[in-house]
Backbone as a printed PyTorch tensor [residue, N CA C, xyz], in Angstrom:
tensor([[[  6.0560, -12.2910, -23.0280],
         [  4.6870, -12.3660, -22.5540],
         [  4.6410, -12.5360, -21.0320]],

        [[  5.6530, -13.6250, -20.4330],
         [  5.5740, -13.3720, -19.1890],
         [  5.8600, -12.5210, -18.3260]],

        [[  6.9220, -11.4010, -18.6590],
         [  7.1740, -10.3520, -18.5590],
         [  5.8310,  -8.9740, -18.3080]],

        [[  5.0740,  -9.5260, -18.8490],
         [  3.9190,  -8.2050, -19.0470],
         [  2.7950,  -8.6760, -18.6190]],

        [[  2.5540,  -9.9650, -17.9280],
         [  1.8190, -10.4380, -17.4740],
         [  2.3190, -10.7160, -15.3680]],

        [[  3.9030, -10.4310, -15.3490],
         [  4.6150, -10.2020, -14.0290],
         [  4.0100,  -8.5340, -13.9890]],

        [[  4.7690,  -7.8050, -15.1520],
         [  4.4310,  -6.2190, -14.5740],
         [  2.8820,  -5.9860, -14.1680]],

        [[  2.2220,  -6.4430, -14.9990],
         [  0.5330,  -6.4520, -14.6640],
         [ -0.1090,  -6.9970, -13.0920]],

        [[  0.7160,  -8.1430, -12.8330],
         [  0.2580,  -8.4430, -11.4020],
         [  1.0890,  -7.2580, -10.5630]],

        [[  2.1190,  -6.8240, -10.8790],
         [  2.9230,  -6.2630,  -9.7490],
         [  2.1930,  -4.8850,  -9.9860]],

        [[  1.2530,  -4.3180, -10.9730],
         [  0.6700,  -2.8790, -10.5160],
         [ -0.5180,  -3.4920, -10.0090]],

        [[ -1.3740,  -4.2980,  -9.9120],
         [ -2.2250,  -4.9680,  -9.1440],
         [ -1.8590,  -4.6760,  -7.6490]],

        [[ -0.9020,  -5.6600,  -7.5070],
         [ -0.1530,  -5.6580,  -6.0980],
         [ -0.0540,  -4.3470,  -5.7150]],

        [[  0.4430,  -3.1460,  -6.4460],
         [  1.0290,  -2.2010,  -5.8190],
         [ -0.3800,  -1.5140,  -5.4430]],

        [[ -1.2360,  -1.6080,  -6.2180],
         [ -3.1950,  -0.6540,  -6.2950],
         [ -3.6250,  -1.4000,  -4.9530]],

        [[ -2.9980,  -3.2700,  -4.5760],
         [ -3.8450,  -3.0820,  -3.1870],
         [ -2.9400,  -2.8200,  -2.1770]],

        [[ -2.1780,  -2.8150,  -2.2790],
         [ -1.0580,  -1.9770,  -1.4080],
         [ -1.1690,  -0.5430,  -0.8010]],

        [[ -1.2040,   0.0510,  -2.0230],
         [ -2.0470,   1.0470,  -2.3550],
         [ -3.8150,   1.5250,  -1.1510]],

        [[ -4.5080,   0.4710,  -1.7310],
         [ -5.7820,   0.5620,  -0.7850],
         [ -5.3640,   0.3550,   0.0400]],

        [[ -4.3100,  -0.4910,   0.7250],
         [ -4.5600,  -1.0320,   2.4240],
         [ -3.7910,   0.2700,   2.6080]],

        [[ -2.6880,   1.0850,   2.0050],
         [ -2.3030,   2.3560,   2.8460],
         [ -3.3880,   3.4460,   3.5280]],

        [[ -3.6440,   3.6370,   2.0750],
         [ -4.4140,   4.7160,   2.3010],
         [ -5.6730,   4.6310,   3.1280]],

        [[ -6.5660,   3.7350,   2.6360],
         [ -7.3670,   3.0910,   3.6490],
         [ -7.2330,   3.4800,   4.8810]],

        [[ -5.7810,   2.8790,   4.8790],
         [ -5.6000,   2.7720,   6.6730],
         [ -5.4840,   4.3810,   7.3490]],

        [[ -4.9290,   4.8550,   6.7520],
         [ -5.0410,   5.9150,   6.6040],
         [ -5.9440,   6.8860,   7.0860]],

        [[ -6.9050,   6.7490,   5.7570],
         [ -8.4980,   7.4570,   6.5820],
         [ -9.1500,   6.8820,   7.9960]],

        [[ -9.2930,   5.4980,   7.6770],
         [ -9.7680,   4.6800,   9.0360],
         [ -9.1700,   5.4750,   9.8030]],

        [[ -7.6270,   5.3260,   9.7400],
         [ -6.8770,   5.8770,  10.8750],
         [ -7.1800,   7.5760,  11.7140]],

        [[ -7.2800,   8.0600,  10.6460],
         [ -8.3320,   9.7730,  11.2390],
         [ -8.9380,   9.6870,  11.7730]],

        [[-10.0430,   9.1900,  11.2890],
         [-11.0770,   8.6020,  11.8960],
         [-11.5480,   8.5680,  12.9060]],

        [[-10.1450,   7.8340,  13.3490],
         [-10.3170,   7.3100,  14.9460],
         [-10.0210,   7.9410,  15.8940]],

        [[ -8.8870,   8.7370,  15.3640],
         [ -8.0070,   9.7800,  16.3090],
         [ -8.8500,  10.9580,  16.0730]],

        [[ -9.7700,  10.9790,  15.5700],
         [-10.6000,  12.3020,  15.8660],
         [-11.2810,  12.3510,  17.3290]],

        [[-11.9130,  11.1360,  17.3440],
         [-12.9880,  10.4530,  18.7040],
         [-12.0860,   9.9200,  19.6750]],

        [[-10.4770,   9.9850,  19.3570],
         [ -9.5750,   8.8870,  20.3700],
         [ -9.2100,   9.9300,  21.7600]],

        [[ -8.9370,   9.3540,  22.8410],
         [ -8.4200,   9.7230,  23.9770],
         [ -7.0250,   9.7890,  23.4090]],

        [[ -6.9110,   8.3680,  23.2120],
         [ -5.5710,   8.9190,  22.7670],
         [ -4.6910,   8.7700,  21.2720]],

        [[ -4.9300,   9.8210,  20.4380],
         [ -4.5750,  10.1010,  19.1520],
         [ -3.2750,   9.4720,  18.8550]],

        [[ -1.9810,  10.1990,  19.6350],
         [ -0.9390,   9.4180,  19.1900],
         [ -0.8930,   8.3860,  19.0520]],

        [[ -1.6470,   7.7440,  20.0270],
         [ -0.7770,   6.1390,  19.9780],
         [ -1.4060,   5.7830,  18.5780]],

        [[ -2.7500,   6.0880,  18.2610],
         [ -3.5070,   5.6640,  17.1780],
         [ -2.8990,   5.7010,  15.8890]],

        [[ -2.3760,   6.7410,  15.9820],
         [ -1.3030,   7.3260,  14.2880],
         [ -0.0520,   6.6360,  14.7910]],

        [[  0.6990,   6.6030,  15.7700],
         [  2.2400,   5.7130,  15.3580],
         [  1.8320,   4.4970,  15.2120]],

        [[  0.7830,   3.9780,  15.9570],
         [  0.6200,   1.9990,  15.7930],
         [ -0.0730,   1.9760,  14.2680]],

        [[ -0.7890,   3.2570,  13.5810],
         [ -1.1780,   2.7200,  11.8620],
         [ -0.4420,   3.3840,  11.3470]],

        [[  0.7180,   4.4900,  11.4520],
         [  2.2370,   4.1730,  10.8890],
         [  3.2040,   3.0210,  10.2040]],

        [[  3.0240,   2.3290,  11.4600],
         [  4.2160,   1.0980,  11.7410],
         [  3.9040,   0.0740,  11.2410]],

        [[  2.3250,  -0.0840,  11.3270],
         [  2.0210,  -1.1950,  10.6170],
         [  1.7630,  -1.0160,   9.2580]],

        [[  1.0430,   0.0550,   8.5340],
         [  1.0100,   0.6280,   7.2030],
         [  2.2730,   0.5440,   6.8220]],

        [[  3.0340,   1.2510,   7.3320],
         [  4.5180,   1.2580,   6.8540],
         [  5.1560,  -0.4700,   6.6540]],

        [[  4.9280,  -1.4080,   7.5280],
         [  5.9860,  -2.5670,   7.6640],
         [  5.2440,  -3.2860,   6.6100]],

        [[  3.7470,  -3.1470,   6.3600],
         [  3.1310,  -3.7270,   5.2980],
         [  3.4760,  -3.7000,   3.6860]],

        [[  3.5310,  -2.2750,   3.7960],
         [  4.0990,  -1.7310,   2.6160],
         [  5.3940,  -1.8240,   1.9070]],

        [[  5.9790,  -1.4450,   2.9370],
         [  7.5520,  -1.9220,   2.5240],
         [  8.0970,  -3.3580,   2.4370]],

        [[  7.4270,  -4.4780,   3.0190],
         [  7.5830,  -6.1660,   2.8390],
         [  6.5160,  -5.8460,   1.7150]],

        [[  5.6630,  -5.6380,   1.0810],
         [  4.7830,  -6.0080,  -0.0740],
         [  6.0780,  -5.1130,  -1.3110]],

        [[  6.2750,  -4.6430,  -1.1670],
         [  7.2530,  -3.5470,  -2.4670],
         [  8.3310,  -4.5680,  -2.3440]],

        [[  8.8670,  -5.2870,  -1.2510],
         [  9.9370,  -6.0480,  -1.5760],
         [  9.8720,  -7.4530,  -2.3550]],

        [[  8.3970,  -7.7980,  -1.7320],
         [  8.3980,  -8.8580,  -2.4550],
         [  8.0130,  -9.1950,  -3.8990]],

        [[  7.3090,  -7.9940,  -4.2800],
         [  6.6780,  -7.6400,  -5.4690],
         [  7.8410,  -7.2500,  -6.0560]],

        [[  8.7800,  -6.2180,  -6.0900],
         [ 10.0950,  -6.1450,  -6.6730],
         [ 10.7890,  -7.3860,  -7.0440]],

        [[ 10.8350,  -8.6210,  -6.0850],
         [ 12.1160,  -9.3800,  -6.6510],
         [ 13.1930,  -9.0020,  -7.3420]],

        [[ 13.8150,  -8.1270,  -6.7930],
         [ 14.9080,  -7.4780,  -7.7360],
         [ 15.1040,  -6.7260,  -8.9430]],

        [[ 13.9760,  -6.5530,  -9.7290],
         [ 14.2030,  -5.7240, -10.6480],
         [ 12.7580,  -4.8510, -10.3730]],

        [[ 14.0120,  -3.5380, -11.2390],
         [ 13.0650,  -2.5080, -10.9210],
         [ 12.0270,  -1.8190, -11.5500]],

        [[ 11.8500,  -2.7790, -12.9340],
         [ 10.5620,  -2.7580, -13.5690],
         [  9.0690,  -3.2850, -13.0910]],

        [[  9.5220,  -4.1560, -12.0530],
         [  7.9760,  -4.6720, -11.0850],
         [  8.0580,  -3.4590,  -9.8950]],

        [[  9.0830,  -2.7280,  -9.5420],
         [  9.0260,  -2.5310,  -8.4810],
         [  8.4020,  -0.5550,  -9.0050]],

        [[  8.4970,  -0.2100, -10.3460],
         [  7.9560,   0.6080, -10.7310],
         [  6.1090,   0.3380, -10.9700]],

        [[  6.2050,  -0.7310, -11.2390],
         [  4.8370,  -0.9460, -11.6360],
         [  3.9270,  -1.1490, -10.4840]],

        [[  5.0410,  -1.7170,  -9.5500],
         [  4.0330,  -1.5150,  -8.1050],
         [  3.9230,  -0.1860,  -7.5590]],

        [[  4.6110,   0.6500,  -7.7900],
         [  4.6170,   2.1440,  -7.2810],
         [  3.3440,   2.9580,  -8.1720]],

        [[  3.4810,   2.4350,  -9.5540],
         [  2.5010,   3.1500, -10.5180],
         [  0.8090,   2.5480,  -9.8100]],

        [[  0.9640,   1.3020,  -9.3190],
         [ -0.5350,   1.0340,  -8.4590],
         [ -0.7640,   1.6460,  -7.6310]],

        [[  0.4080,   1.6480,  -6.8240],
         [  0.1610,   2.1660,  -5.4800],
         [ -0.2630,   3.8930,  -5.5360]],

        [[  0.4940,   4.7940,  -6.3510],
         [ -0.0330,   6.1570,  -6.2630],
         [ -1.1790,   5.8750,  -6.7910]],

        [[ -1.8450,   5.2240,  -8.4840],
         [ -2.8620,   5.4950,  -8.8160],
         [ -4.1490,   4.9370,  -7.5810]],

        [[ -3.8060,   4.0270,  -6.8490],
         [ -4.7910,   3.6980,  -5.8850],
         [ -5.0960,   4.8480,  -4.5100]],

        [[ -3.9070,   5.7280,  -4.5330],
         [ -4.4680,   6.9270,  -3.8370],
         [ -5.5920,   8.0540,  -4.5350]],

        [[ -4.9390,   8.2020,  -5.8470],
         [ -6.0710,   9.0820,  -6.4800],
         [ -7.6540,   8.5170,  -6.9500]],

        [[ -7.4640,   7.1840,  -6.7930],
         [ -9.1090,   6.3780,  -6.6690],
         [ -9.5740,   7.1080,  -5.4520]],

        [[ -8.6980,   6.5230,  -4.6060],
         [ -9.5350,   6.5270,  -2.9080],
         [ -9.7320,   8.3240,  -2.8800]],

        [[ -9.0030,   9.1270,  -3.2280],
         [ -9.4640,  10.2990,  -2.9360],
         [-10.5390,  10.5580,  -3.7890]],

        [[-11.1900,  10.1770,  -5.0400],
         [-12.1670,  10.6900,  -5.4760],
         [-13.4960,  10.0210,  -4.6590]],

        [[-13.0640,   8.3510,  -4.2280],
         [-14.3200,   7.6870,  -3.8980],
         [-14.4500,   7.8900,  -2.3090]],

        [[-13.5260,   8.2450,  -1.5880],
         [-13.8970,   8.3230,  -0.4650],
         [-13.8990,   9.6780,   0.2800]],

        [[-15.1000,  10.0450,   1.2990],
         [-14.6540,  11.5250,   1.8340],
         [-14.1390,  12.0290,   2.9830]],

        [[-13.4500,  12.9000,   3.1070],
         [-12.4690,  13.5240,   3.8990],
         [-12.9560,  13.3140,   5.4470]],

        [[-12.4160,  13.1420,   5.9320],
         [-13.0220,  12.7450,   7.4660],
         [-13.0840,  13.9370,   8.1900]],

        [[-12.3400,  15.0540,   8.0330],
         [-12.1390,  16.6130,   8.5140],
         [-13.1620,  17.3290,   7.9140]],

        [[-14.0330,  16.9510,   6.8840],
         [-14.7980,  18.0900,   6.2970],
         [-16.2530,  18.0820,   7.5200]],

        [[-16.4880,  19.4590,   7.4200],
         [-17.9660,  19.5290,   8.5060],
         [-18.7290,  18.9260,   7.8200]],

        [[-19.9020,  18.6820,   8.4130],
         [-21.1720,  18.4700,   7.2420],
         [-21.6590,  19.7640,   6.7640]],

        [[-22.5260,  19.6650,   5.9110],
         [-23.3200,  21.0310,   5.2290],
         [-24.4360,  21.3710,   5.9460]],

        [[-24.8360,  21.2280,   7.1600],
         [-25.4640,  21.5760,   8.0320],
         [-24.8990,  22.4390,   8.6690]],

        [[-23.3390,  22.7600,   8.6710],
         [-22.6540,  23.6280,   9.5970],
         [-22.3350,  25.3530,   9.0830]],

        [[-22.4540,  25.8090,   9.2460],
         [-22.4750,  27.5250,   8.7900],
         [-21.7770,  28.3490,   9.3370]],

        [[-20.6430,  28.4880,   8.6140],
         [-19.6640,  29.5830,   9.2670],
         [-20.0480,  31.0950,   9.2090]],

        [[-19.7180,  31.8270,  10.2660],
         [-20.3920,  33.1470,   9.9460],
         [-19.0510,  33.7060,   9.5960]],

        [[-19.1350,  34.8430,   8.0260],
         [-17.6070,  35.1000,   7.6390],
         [-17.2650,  36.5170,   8.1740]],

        [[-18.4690,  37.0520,   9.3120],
         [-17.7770,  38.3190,   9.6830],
         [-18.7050,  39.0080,  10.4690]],

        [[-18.3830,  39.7740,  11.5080],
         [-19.2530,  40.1360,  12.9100],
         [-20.5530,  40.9480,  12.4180]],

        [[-21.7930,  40.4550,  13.1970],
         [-22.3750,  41.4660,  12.9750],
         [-22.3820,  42.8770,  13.0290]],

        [[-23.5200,  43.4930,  12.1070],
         [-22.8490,  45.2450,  12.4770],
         [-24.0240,  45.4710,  13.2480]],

        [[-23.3860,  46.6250,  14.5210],
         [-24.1880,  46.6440,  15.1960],
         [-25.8710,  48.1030,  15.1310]]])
């Protein structure tokens, strides 16, 4: 029982793990759309997404690799949440109208 009540917190753990990536993620577009300066914006929410992630998978693992699956099974399913609930930061709005080919003259 305690066993399945560890794997249960550790896909928890991995789903907000999960949100703070991806999250950061979009935020992170976001910003570097409007940023002067883009790079720095994407390596500094790299490094920190990344150092977050990888100390949360370690600690949630404790050594075996049945928590450390169950945190992975959060963590992807918390990307396919955020992609249905949240929207693309690259898409135009529907106000915008591409013309698909020159007028004839």
């Amino acid at each position: 029982m305690n066993d399945l009540i560890a794997l249960l917190l550790s896909g928890l753990a991995g789903l907000a793990l999960g949100a703070f990536f991806f999250g950061g993620l979009w935020w992170t577009l976001r910003k570097v759309l409007v940023s002067l300066r883009p790079v720095l914006w994407q390596l500094g929410s790299l490094l920190v997404r990344f150092g977050v992630v990888l100390s949360g998978f370690y600690l949630v693992a404790d050594g075996t690799w049945q928590r450390m699956f169950a945190c992975l099974a959060g963590f992807v399913l918390a990307r396919f949440v955020l992609l249905r609930l949240v929207p693309s930061p690259l898409h135009r709005p529907a106000s915008v109208t591409e013309v698909s080919h020159a007028p004839r003259p």
